[in-house]
PDB file of N, CA, C and O in Angstrom:
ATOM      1  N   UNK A   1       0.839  -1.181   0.000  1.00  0.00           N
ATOM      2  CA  UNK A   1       0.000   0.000   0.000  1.00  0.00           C
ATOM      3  C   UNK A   1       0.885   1.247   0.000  1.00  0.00           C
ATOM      4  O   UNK A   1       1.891   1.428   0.686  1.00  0.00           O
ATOM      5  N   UNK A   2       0.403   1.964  -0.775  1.00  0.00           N
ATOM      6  CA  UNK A   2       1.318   3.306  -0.973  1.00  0.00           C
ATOM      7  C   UNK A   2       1.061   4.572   0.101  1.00  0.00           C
ATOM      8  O   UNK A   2      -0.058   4.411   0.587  1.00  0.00           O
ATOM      9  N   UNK A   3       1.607   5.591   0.557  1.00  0.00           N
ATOM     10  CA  UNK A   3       1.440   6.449   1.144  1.00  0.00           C
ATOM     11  C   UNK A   3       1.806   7.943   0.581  1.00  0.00           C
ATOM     12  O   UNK A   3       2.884   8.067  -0.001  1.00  0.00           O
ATOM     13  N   UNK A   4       1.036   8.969   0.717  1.00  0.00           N
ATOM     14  CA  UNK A   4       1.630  10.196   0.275  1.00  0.00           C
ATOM     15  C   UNK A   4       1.571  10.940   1.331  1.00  0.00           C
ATOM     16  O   UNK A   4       0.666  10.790   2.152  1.00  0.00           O
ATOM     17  N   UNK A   5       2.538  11.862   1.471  1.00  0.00           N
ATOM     18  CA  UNK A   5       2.396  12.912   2.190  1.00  0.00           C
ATOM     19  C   UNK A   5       2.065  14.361   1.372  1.00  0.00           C
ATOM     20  O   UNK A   5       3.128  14.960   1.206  1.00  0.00           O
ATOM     21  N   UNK A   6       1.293  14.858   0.997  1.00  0.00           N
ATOM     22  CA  UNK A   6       0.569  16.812   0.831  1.00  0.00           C
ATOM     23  C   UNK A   6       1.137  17.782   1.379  1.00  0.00           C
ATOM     24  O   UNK A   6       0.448  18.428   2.168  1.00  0.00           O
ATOM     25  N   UNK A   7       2.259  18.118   1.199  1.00  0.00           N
ATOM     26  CA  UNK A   7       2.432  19.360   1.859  1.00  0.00           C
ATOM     27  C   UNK A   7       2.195  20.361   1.172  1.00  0.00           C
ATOM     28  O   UNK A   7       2.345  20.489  -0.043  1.00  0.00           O
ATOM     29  N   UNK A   8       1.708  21.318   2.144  1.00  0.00           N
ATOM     30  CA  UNK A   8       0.821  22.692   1.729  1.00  0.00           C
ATOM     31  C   UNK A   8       1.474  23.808   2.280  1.00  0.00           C
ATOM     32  O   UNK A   8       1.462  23.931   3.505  1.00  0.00           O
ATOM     33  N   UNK A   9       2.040  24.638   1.583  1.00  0.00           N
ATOM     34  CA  UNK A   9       2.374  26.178   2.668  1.00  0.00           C
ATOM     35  C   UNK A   9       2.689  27.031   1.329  1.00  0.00           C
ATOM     36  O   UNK A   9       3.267  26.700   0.294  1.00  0.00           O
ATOM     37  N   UNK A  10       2.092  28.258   1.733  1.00  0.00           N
ATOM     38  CA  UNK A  10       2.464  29.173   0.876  1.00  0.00           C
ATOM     39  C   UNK A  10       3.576  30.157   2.016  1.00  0.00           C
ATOM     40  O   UNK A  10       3.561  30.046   3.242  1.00  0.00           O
ATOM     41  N   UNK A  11       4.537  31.150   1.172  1.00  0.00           N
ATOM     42  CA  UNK A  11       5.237  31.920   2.068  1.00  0.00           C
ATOM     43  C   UNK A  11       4.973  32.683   2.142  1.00  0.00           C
ATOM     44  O   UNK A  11       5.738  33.160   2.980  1.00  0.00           O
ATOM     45  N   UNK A  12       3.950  33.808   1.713  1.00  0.00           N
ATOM     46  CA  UNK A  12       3.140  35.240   1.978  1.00  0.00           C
ATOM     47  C   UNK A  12       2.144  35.125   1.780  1.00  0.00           C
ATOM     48  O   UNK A  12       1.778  34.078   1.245  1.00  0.00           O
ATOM     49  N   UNK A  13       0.977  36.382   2.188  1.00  0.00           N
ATOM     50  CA  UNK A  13       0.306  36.614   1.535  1.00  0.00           C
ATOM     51  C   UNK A  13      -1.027  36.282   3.051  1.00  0.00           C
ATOM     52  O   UNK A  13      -0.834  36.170   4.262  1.00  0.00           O
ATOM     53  N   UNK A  14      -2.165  36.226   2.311  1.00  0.00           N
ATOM     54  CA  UNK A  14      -3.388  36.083   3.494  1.00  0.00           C
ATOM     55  C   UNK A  14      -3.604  34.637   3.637  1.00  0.00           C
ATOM     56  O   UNK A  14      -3.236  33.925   2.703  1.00  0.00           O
ATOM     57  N   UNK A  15      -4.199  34.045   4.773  1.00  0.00           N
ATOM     58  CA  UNK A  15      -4.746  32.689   4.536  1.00  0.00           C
ATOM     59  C   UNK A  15      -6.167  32.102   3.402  1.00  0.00           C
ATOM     60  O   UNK A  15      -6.730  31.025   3.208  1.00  0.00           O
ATOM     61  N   UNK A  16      -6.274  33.292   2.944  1.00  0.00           N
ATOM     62  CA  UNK A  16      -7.255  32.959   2.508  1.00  0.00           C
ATOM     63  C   UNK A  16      -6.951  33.434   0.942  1.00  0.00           C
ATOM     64  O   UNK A  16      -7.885  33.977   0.352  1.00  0.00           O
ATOM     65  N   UNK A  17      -5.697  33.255   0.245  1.00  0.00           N
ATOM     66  CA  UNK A  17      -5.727  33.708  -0.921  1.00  0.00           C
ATOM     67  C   UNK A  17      -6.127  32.352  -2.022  1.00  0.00           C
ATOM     68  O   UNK A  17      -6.054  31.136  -1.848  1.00  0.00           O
ATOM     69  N   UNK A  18      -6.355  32.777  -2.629  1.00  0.00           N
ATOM     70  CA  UNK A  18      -6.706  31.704  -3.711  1.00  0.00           C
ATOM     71  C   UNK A  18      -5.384  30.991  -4.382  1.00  0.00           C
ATOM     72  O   UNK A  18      -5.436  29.998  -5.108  1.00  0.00           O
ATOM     73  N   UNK A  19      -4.505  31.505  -4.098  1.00  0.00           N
ATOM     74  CA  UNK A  19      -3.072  30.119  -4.411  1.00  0.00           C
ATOM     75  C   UNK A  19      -2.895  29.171  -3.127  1.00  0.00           C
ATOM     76  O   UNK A  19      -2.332  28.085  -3.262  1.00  0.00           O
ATOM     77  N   UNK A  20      -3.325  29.541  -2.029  1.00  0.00           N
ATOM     78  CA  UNK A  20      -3.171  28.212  -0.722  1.00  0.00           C
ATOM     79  C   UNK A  20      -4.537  28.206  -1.377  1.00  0.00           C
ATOM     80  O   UNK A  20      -3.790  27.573  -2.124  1.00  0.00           O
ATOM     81  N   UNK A  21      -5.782  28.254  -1.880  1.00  0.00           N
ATOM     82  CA  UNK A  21      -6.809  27.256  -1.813  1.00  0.00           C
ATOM     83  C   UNK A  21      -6.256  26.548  -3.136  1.00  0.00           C
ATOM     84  O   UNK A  21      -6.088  25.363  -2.848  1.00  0.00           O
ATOM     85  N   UNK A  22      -5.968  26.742  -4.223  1.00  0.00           N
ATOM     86  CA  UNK A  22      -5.468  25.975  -5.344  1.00  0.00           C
ATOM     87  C   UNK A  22      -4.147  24.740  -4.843  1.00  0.00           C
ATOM     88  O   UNK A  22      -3.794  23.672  -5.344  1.00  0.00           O
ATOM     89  N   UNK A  23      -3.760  25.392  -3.821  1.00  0.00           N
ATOM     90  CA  UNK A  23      -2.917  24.129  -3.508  1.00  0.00           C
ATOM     91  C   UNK A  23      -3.045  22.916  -2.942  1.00  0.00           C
ATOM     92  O   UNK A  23      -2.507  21.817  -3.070  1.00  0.00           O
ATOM     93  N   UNK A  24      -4.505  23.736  -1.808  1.00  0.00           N
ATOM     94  CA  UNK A  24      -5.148  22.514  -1.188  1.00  0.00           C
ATOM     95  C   UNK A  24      -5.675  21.544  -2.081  1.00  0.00           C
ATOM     96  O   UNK A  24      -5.517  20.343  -1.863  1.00  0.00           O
ATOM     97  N   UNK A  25      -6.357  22.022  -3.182  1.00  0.00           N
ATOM     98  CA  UNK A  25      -7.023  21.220  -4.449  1.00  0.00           C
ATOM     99  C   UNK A  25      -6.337  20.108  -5.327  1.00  0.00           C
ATOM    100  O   UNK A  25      -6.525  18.976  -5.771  1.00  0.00           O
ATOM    101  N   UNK A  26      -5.372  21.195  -5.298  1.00  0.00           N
ATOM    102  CA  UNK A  26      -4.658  20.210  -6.909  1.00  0.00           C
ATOM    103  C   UNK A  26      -3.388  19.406  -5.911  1.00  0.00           C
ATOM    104  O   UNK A  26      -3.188  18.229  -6.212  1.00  0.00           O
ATOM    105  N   UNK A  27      -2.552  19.980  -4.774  1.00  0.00           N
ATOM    106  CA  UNK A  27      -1.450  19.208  -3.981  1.00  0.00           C
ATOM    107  C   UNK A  27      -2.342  17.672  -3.702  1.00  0.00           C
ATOM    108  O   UNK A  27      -1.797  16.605  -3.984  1.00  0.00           O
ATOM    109  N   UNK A  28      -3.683  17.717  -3.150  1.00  0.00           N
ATOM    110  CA  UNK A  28      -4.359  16.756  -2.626  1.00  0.00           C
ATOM    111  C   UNK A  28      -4.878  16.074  -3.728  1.00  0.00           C
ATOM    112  O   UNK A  28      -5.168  14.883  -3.614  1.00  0.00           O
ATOM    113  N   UNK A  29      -5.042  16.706  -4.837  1.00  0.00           N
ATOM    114  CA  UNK A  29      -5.963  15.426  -5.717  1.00  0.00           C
ATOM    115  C   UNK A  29      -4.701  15.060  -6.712  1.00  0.00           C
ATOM    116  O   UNK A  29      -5.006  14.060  -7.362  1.00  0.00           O
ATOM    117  N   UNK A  30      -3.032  15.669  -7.135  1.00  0.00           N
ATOM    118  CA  UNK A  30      -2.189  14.856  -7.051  1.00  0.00           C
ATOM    119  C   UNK A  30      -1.802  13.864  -6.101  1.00  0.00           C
ATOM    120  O   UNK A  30      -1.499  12.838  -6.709  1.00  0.00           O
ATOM    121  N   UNK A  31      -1.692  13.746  -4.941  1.00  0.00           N
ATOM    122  CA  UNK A  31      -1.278  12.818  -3.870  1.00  0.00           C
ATOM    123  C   UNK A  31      -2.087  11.985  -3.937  1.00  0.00           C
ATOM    124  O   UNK A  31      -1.654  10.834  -3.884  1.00  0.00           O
ATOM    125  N   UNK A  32      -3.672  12.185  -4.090  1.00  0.00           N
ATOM    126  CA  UNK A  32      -4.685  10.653  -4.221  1.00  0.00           C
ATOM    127  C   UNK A  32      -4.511   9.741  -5.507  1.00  0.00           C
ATOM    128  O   UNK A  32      -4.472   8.511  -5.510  1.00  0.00           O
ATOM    129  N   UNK A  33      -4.406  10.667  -6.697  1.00  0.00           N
ATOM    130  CA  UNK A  33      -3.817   9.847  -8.206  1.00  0.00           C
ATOM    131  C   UNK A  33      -2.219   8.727  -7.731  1.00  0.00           C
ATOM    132  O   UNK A  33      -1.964   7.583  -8.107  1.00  0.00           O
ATOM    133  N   UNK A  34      -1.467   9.590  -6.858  1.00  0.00           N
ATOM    134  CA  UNK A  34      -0.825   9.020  -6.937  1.00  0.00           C
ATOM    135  C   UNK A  34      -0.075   7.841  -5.506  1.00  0.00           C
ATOM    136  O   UNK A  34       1.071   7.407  -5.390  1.00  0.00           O
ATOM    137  N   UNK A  35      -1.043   7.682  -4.808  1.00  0.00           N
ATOM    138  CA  UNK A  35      -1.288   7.179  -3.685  1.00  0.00           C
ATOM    139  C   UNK A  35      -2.442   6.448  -3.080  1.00  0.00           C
ATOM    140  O   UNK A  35      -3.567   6.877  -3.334  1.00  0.00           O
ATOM    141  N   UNK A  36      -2.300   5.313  -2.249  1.00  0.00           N
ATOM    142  CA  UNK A  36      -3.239   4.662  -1.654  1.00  0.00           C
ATOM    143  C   UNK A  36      -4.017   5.665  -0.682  1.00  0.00           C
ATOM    144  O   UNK A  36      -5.184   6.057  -0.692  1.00  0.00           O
ATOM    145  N   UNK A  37      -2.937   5.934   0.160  1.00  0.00           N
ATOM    146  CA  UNK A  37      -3.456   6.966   1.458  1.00  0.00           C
ATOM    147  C   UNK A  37      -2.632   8.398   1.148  1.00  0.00           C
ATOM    148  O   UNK A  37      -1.693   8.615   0.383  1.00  0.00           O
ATOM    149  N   UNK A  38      -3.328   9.235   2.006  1.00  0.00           N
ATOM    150  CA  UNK A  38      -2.765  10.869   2.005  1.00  0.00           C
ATOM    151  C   UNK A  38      -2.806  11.223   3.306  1.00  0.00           C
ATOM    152  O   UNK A  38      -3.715  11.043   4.117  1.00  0.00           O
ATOM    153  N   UNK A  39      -1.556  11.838   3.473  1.00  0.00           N
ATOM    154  CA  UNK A  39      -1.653  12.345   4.755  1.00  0.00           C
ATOM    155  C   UNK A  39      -1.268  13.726   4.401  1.00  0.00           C
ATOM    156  O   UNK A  39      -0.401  13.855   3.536  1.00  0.00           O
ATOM    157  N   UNK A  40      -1.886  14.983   5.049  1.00  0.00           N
ATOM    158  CA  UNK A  40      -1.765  15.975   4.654  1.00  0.00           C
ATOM    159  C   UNK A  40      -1.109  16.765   5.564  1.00  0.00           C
ATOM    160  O   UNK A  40      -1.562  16.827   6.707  1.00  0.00           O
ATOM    161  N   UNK A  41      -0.065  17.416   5.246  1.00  0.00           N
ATOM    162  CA  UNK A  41       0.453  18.723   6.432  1.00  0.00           C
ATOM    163  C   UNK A  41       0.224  20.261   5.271  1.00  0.00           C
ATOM    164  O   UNK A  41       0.604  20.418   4.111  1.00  0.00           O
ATOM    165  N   UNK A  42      -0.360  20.965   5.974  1.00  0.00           N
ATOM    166  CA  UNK A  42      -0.980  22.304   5.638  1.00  0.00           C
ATOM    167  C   UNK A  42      -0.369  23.365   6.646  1.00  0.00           C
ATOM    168  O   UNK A  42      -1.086  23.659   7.603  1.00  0.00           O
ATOM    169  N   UNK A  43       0.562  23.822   6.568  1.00  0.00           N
ATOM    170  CA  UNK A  43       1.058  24.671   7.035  1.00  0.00           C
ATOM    171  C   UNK A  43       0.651  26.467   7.400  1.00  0.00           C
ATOM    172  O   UNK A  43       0.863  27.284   8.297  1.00  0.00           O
ATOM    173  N   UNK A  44      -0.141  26.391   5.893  1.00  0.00           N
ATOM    174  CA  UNK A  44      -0.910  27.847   5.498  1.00  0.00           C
ATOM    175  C   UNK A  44       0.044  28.610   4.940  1.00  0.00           C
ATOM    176  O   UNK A  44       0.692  28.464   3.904  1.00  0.00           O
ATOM    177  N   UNK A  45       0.041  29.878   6.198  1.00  0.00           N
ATOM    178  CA  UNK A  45       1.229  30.920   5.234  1.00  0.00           C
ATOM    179  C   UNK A  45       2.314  30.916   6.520  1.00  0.00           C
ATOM    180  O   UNK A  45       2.170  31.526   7.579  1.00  0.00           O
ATOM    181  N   UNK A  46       3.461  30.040   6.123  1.00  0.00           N
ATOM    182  CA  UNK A  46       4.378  30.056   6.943  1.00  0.00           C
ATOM    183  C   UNK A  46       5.806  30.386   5.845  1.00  0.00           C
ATOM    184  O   UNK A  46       5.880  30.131   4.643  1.00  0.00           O
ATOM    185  N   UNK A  47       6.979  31.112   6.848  1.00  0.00           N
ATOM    186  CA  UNK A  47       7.796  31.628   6.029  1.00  0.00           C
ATOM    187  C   UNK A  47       8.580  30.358   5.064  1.00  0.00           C
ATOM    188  O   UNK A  47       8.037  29.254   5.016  1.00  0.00           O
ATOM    189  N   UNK A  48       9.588  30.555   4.486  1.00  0.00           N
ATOM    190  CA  UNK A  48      10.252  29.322   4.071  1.00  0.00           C
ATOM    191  C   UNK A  48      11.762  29.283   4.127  1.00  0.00           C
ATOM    192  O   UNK A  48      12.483  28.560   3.439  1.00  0.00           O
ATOM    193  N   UNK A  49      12.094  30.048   4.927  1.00  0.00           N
ATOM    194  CA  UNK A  49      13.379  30.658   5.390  1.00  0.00           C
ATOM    195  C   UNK A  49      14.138  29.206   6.010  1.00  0.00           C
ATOM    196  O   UNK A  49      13.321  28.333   6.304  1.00  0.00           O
ATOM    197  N   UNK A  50      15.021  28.991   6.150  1.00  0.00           N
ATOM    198  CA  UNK A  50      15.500  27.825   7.583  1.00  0.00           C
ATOM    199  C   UNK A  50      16.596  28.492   8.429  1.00  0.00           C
ATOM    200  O   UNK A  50      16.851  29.696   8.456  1.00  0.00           O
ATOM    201  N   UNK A  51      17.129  27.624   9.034  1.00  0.00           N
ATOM    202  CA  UNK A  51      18.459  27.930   9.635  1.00  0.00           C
ATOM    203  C   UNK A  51      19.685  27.797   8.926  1.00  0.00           C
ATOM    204  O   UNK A  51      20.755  28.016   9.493  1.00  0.00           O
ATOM    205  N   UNK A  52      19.630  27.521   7.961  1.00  0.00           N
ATOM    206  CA  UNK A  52      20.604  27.420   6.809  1.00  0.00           C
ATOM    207  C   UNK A  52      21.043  28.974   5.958  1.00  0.00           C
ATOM    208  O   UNK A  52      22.045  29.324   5.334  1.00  0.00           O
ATOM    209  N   UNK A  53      19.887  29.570   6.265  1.00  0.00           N
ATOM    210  CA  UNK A  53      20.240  30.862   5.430  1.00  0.00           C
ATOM    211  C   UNK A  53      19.902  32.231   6.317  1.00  0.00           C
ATOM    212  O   UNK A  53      20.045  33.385   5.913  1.00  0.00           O
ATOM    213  N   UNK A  54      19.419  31.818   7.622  1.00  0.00           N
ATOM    214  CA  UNK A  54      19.278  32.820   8.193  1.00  0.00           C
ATOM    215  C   UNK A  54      19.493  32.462  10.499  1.00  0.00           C
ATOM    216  O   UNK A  54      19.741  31.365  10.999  1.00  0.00           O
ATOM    217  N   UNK A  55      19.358  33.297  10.989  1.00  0.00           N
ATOM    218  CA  UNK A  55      19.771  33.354  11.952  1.00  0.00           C
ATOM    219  C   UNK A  55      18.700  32.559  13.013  1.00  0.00           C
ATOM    220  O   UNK A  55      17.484  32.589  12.823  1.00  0.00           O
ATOM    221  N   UNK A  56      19.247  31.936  14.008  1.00  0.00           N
ATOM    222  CA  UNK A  56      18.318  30.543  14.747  1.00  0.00           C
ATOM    223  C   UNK A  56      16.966  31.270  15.307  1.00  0.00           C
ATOM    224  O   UNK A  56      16.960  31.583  16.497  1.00  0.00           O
ATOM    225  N   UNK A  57      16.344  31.424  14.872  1.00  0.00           N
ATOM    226  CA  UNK A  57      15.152  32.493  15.583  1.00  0.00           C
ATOM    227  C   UNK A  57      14.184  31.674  15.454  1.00  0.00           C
ATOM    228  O   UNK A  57      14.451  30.624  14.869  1.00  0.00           O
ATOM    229  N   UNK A  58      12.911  31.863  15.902  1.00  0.00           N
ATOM    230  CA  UNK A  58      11.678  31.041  16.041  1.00  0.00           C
ATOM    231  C   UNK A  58      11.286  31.143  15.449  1.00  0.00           C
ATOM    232  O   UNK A  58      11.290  32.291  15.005  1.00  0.00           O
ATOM    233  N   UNK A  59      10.418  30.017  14.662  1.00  0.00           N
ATOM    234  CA  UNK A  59       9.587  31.026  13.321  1.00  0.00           C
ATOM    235  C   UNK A  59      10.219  29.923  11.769  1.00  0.00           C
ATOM    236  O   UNK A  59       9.561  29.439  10.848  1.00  0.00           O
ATOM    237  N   UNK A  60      11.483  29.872  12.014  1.00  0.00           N
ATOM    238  CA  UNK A  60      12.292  29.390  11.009  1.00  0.00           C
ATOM    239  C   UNK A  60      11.260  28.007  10.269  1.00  0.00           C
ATOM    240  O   UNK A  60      10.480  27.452  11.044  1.00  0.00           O
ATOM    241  N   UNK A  61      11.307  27.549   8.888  1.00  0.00           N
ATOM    242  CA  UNK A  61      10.397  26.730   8.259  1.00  0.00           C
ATOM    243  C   UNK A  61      11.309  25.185   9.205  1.00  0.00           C
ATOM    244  O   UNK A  61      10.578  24.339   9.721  1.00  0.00           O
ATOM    245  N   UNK A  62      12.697  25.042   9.295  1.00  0.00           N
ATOM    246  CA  UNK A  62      12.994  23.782  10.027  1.00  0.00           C
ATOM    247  C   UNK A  62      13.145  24.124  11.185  1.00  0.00           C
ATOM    248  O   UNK A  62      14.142  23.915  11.877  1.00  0.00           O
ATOM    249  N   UNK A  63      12.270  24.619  11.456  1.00  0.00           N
ATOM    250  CA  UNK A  63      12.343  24.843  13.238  1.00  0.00           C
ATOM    251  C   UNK A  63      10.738  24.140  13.802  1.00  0.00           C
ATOM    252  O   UNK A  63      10.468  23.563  14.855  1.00  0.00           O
ATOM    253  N   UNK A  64       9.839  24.495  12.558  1.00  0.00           N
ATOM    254  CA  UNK A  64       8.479  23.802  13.069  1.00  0.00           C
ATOM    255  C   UNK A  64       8.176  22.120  13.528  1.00  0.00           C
ATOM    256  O   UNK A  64       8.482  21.174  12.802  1.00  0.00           O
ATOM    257  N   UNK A  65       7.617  22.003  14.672  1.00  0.00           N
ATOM    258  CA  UNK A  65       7.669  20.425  15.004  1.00  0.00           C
ATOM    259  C   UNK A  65       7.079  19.891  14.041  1.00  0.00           C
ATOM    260  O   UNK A  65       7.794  19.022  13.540  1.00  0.00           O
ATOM    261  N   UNK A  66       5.643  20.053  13.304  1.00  0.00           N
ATOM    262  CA  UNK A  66       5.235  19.373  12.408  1.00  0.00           C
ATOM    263  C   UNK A  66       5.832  18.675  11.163  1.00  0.00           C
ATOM    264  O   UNK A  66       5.729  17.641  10.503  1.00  0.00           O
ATOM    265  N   UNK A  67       6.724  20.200  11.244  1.00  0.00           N
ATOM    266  CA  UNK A  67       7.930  19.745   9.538  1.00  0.00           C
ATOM    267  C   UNK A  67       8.815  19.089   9.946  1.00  0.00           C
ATOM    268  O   UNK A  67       9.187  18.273   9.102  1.00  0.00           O
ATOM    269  N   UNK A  68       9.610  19.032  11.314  1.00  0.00           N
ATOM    270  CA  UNK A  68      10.920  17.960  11.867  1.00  0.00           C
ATOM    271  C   UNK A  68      10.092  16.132  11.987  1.00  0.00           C
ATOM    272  O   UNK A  68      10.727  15.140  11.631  1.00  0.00           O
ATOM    273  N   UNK A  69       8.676  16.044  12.528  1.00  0.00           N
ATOM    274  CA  UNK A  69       8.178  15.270  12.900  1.00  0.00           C
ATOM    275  C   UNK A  69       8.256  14.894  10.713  1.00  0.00           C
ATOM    276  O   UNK A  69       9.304  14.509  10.194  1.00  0.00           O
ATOM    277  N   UNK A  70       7.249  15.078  10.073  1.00  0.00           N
ATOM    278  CA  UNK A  70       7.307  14.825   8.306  1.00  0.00           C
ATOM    279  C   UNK A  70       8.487  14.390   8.068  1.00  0.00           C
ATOM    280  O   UNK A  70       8.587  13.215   7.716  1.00  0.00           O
ATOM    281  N   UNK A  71       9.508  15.087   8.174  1.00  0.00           N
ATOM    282  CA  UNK A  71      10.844  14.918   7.314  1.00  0.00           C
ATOM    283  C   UNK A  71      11.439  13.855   8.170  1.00  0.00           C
ATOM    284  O   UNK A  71      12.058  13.002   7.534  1.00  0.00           O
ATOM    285  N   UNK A  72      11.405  13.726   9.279  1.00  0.00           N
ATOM    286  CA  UNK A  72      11.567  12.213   9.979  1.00  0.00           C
ATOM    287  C   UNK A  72      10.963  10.979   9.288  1.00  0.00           C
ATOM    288  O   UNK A  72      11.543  10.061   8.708  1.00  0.00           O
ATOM    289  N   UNK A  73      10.080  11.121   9.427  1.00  0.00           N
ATOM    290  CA  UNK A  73       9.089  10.074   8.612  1.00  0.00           C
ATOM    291  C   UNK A  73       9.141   9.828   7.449  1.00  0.00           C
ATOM    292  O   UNK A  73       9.077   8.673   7.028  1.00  0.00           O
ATOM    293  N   UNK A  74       9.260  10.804   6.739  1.00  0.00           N
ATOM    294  CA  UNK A  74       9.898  10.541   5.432  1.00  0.00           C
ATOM    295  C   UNK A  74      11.465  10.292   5.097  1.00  0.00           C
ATOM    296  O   UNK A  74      11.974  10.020   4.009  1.00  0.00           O
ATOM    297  N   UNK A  75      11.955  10.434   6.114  1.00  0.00           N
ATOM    298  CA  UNK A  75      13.391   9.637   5.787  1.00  0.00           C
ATOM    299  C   UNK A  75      13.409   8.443   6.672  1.00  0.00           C
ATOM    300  O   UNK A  75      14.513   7.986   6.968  1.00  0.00           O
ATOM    301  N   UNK A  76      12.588   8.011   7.026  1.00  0.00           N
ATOM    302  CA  UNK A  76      12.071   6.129   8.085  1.00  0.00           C
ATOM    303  C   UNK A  76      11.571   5.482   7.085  1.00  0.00           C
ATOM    304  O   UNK A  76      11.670   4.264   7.234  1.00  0.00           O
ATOM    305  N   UNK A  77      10.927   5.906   5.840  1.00  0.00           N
ATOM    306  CA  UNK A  77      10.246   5.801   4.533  1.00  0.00           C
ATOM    307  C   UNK A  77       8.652   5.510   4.959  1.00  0.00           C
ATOM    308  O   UNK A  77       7.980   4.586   4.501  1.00  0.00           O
ATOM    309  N   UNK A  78       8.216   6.456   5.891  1.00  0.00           N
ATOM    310  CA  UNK A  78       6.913   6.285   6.181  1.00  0.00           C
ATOM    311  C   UNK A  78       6.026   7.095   4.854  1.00  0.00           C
ATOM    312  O   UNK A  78       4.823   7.336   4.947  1.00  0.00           O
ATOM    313  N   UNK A  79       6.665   7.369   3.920  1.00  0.00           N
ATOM    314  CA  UNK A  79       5.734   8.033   2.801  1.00  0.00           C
ATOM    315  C   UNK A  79       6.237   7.130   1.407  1.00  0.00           C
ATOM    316  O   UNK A  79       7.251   6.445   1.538  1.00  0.00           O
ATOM    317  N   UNK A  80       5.691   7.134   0.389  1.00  0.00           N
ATOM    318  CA  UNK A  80       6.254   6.632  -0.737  1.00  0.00           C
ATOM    319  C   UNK A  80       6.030   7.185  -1.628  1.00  0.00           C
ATOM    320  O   UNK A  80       6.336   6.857  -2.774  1.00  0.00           O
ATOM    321  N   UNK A  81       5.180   8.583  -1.132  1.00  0.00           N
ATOM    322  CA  UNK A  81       5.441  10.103  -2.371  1.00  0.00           C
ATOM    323  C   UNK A  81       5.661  11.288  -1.004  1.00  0.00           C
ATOM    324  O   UNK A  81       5.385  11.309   0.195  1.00  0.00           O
ATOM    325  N   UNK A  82       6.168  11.994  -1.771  1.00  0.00           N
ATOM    326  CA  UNK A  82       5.888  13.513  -1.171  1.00  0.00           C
ATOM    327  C   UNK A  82       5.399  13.981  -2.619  1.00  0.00           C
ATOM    328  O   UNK A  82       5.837  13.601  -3.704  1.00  0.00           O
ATOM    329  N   UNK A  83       4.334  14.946  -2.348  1.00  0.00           N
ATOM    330  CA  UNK A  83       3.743  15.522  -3.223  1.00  0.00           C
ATOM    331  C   UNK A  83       3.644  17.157  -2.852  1.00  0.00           C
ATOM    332  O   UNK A  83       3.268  17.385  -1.702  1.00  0.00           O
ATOM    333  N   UNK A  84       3.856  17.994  -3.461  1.00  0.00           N
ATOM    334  CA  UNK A  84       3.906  19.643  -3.443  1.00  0.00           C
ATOM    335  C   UNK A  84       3.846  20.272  -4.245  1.00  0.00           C
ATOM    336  O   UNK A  84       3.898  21.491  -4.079  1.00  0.00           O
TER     337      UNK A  84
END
């Protein structure tokens, strides 16, 4: 059985713009074409900065537990797509 993971985040803008709703749409109905199951992380409008290019502050895109907890899992091979 296959697994996808959806990740969703735009880096500006309102939560409610019509490119995070187009992403929710088309990120999710790629991941079902191409997957048994979907698991979705939706971030919204979070920056996309890391600690790689900028200074250790809170906030940073690899600083979020949700995204350390994903990218774990996806390197355990708990996904067999990432889709974005």
């Amino acid at each position: 059985m296959s697994k996808a993971l959806a990740w969703i985040r735009k880096s500006k803008g309102d939560d409610d713009d019509v490119g995070l709703e187009d992403q929710r749409e088309l990120v999710q109905g790629f991941a079902k074409d191409a997957a048994d199951e979907v698991e979705v992380l939706d971030l919204w409008i979070h920056t996309g900065f890391s600690t790689m290019t900028r200074d250790n502050s809170a906030g940073l895109l690899d600083q979020n537990d949700r995204i350390q907890v994903c990218v774990s899992d996806l390197e355990a091979g708990e996904y067999s797509h990432l889709v974005v």
